[in-house]
C-alpha positions in Angstrom: -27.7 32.7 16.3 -28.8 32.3 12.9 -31.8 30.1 11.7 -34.1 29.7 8.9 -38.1 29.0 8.7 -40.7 27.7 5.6 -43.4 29.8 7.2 -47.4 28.7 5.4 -50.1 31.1 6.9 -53.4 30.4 6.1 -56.9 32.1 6.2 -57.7 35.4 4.3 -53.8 36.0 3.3 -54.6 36.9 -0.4 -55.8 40.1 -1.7 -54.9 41.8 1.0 -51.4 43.4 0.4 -49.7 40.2 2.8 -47.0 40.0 0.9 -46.1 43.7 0.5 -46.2 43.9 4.2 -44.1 40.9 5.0 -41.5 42.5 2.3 -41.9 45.9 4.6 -41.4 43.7 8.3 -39.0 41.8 6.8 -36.7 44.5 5.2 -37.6 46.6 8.7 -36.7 43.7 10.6 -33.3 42.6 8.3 -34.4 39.2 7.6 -33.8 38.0 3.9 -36.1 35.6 2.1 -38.9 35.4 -0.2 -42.9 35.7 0.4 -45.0 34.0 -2.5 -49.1 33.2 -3.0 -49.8 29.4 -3.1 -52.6 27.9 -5.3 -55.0 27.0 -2.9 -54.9 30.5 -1.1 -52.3 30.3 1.2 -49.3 32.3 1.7 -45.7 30.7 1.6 -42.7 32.4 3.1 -38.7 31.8 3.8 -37.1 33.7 6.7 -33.7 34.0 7.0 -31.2 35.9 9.6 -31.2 36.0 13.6 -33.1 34.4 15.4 -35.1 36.8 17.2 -35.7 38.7 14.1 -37.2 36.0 12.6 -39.4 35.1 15.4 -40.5 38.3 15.2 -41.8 38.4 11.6 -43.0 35.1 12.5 -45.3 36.1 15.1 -46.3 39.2 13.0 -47.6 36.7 10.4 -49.8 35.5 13.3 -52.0 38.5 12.6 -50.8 40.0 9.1 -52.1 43.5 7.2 -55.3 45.2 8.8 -57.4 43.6 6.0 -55.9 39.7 6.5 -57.7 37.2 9.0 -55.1 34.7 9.9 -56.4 31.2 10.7 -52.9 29.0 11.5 -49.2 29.5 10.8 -46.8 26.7 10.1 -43.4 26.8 10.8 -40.9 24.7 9.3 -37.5 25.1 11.1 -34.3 24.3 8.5 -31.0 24.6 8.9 -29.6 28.0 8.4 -28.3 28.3 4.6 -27.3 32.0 3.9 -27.6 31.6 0.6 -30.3 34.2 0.5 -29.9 38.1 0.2 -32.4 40.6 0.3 -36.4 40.2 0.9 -38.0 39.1 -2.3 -41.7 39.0 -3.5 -42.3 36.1 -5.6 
């Protein structure tokens, strides 16, 4: 089954090469999307592809890089578009 998810984790995310690794799980893991930095520190992702695959990048962003210290994740379950192709940093 497919799925999508508006992922925000929070904490330490910045400066820390989070997005670089989520690029790395993501591609590793086949889920397209996009990773960004937010404003006020946090980190802002879309996930999209099978489901266990992207609760598996999901629960990686629970912990993140070596260097991040994850406080909370948010998940925002959508409705599967497959408009997007590839893993981009933004």
């Amino acid at each position: 089954m497919k799925t999508r998810a508006i992922v925000t984790v929070k904490g330490l995310v910045q400066g820390v090469s989070f997005r670089y690794h989520t690029l790395q799980m993501a591609t590793s893991l086949n889920v397209a999307g996009w990773v960004r930095n937010m404003p006020n520190g946090d980190v802002q992702a879309c996930f999209e592809g099978d489901q266990e695959d992207v609760q598996a990048l999901i629960d990686w962003c629970r912990i993140g890089p070596r260097l991040a210290s994850v406080d909370r994740v948010i998940v925002e379950k959508e409705p599967f578009s497959g408009e997007l192709r590839g893993f981009k940093v933004r």
